[in-house]
N, C-alpha and C positions, 0 to 999 in steps of 0.2 A: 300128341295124344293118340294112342292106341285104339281102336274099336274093333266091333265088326267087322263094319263096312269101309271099303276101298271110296267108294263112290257112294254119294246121295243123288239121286237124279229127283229133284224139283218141278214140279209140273202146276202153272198156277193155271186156275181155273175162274169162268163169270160165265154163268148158265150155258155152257160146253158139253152140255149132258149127249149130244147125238156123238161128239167127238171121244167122249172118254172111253168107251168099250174098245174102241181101236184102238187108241194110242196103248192103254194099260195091259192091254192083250199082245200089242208089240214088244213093249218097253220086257215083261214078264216073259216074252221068249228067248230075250240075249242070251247072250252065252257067255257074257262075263258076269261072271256070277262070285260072292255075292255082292247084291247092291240094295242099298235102301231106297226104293220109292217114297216120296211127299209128293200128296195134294196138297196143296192150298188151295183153298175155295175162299171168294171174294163175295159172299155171302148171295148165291146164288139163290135163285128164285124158282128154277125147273126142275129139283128135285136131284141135282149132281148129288148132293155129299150124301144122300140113302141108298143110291145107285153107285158108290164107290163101297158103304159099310157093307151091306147085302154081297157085293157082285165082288169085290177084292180087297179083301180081308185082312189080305198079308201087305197091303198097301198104307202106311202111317196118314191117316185123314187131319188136317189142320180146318176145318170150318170156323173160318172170322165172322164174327159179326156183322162187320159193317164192309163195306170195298175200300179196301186200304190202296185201290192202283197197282200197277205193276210192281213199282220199288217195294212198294211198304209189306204187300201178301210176298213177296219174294225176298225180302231181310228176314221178316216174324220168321219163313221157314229154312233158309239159311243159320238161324240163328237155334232153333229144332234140331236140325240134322245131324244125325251124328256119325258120319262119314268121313274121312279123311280129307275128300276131297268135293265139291256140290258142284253140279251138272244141271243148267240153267235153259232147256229147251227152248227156242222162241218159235 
């Protein structure tokens, strides 16, 4: 299947809110370009998924309702992504 993006880079999150500025401001500087960014957010409690819609825009936000764990917030956005190929951070 065809897309956009070469790459999806996946990035799950559980109230990471002091971590996300840096990583998204790194990940947004590569230079392989283009690439789709996901959050998944594991239904965070400190305010990450208003501080992803406000601050990076161009970033696809997945906010789950409930903490689905690593697997489960990482299949739901694997299964999103529409990238050739998904890039799994730990």
């Amino acid at each position: 299947m065809a897309t956009n993006y070469p790459v999806s880079i996946i990035i799950l999150n559980y109230n990471g809110l002091h971590w996300l500025g840096p990583c998204l401001t790194t990940v947004k500087a590569q230079t392989h370009q283009p690439i789709e960014v996901i959050v998944v957010d594991n239904d965070s409690t400190d305010g990450s998924c208003d501080f992803v819609r406000d601050n990076f825009r161009e970033v696809r936000l997945l906010c789950l309702p409930e903490n689905r764990g690593y697997a489960g917030a990482n299949n739901h956005a694997a299964r999103e992504a529409q990238g050739d190929f998904s890039f799994l951070p730990q």
